[in-house]
C-alpha angles and dihedrals in degrees: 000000000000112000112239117240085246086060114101117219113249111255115267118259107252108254109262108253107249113227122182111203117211107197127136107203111081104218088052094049098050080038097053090036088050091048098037088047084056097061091051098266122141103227130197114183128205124189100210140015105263089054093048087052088047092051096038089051094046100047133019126252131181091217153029131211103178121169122219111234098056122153114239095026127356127237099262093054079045094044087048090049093053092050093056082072108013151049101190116148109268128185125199127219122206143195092199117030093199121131108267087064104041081052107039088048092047096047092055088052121273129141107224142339143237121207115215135287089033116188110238091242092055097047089044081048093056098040095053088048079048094050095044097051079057095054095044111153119175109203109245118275141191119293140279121338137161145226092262093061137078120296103303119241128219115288104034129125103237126207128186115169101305099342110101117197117191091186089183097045097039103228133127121214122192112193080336097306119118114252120209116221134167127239091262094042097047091042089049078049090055102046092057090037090065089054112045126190077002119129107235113190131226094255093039085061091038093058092040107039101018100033090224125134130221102307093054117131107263102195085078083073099048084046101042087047081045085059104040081047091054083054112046102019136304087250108052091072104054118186123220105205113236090019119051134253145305141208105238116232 
């Protein structure tokens, strides 16, 4: 039947969010397809690294789960190779979860990590928090503002020395030149940016950037400040031993 002129459109189905699962063990990648497509999500799998890469560089996807221990390449040389030409949110899943895996995993660029066996609920958790840091969007604010002045609001254009902070637009400049950060990285920039010369305290940035409660890891914090410091200069994050960091003025 035609549909009258008076008649609205029906809204458009929001698009389904494209994951690409890295994992090399066969029983945990159908497990972890059958669960995540449950919960509304369009998978690709892929059973090594170099596979992963192959299928990462020919489609899009809004997010990455890679495991560790991968044959071909593992996934930190896969999660570094993402990061050369993307910063889409990526999420590591290991065997272990000692040290030598969370950091190594962090320092080539991931957002956050899983240790294995992961719960459904607590790997679904931990990819929504991922895919909302990716879809921050601050509402629009008042005008410029900079670094001297009070705590900053939503919408401004910030400036501390050289480190320019467009917080409705999105965008980093460091001495005018643009600046690439990923979801994780800009909204960790945000948090300090509101408070500016403030303390803010590990758990305080786990609960607000990570969405995580008191027993988060904090070592996704040190590693994600180490990051933004590599980026716009080892001096604008400052760390107070025993507290946490600050965003100099």
């Amino acid at each position: 039947m035609p549909v009258s002129p008076s008649t609205p459109a029906a809204p458009a189905s929001p698009r389904p969010v494209r994951v690409l699962l890295v994992e090399d063990d066969d029983l945990m990648r159908r497990s972890f397809t059958v669960a995540l497509e449950r919960y509304g999500y369009r998978m690709k799998t892929a059973a090594d690294g170099l596979e992963g890469l192959d299928l990462f560089r020919d489609e899009s996807f809004d997010l990455l789960i890679l495991d560790v221990m991968l044959p071909g390449l593992d996934g930190i040389g896969l999660c570094r190779r993402v990061r050369e030409t993307s910063l889409v949110p990526v999420l590591m899943m290991s065997a272990r979860g000692d040290g030598l895996d969370v950091v190594a995993g962090l320092e080539a660029g991931a957002d956050d990590y899983v240790v294995k066996p992961v719960d459904t609920y607590v790997l679904v958790a931990r990819i929504r928090s991922l895919l909302r840091r990716a879809t921050y969007a601050p509402a629009p604010g008042p005008g410029p503002a900079t670094g001297d002045g009070p705590a900053p609001s939503e919408g401004q254009v910030l400036v501390f020395g050289d480190l320019t902070i467009d917080t409705g637009g999105l965008e980093v400049f460091v001495s005018g030149s643009p600046v690439a950060l990923t979801p994780t990285e800009l909204k960790l920039l945000l948090a300090f940016a509101a408070h500016p010369g403030i303390v803010l305290e590990r758990h305080t940035l786990l609960r607000d950037v990570w969405d995580y409660g008191w027993d988060g890891d904090s070592r996704v914090v040190d590693l994600c400040v180490q990051r933004l410091r590599s980026k716009l200069g080892r001096d604008r994050i400052e760390t107070v031993r025993g507290f946490g960091y600050k965003l100099r003025r």
